[in-house]
N, C-alpha and C positions, 0 to 999 in steps of 0.2 A: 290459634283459636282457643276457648276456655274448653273445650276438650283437651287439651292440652296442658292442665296447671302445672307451676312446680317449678325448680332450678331449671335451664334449658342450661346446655356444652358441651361436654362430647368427652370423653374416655380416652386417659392417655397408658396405654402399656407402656410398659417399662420388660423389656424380652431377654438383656443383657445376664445377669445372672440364672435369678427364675424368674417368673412371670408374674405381674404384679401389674393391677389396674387400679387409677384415682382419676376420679369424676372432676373436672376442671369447669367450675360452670363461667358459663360466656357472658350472657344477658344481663342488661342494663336494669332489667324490669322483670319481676314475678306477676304473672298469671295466677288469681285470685278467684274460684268458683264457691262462693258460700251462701247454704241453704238458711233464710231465714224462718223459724216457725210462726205462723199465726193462728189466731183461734177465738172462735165467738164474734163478738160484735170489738173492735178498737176502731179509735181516733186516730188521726192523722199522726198529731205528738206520740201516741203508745208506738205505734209503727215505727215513725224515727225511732224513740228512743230502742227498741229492737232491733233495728240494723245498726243503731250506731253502737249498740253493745257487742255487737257481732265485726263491725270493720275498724275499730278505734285501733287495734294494733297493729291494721298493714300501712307498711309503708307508704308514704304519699308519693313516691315515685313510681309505684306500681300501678295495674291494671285490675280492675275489681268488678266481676257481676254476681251481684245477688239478686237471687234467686227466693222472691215471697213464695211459701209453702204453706200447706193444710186448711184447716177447715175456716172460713168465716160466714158470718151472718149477711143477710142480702143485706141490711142498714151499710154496712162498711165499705168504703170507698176506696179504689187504691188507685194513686197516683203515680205513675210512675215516672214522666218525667218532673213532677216537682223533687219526688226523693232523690231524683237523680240528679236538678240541681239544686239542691238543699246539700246535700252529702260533696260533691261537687268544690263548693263553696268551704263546707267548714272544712273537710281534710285534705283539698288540694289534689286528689287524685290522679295521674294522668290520665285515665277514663275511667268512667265508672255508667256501668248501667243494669236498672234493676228491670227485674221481670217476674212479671205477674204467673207465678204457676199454683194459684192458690182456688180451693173448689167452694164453691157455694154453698153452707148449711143451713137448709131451708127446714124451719119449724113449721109441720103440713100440721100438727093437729091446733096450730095459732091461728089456722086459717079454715077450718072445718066448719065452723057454724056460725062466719063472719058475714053476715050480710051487708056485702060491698060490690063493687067492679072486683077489686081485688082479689076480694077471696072467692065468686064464681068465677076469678079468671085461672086460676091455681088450680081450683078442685075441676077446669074444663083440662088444663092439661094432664094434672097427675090420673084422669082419667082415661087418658089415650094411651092404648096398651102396644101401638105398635114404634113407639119412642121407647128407649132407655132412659135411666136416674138420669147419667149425666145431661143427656138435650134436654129431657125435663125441667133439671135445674136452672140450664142454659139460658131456655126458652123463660121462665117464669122470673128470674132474676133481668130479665130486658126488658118483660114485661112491667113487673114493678118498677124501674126505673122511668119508663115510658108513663105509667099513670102518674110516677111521684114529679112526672116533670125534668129528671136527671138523663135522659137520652142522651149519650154523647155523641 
């Protein structure tokens, strides 16, 4: 499992004189978990080119999940099975797959004196005080999808 990154093999002593241990590793394939950073509003291409500056030097015989990370803009889209057949593709990986653990940064004062759907739909959630930030976010980023038409 990618809790598991790293050499896998097993430990040979050696007990004949004095004691002495070497790591002998087994695996055909290294376990690859890398965080990538995002931030603000990017395009599709910024994002690739982000992970591919991040997985360009494992080996294509190996196993690779990365891991999108930090803050982005409700505009940004993330795809995760195209990067994961895009990336796929150019470096031959034996698997590779990406996952979304990135949080929504939502500009509330963009939307404070917007008279739209939009912005009374934001200032109706960021007004319910028995939600937290993140359902907030949650809620208002499915929202704006839902008005802009992008509902997946």
């Amino acid at each position: 499992g990618f809790d598991k990154c790293g050499d896998k093999g097993f430990v040979l002593l050696d007990i004949s004189d004095n004691l002495s241990a070497k790591f002998i590793p087994m695996s055909q394939r290294k376990i690859h978990e890398i965080d990538v950073t995002l931030n603000g509003t990017m395009s599709y291409n910024e994002i690739m080119l982000a992970i591919s500056g991040k997985v360009e030097s494992v080996p294509s015989k190996d196993i690779v999940q990365v891991n999108l990370v930090g803050e982005i803009s409700e505009e940004t889209e993330i795809e995760e099975e195209s990067y994961q057949n895009s990336l796929k593709a150019k470096y031959n990986f034996y698997f590779i797959r990406v996952k979304n653990n990135t949080k929504p940064k939502i500009d509330y004062a963009k939307y404070e004196k917007d008279i739209s759907l939009k912005g009374e739909f934001i200032r109706l959630v960021k007004s319910q005080n028995d939600l937290s930030d993140e359902e907030k976010a949650k809620i208002i980023i499915t929202g704006i999808k839902a008005l802009s038409g992008r509902l997946e």
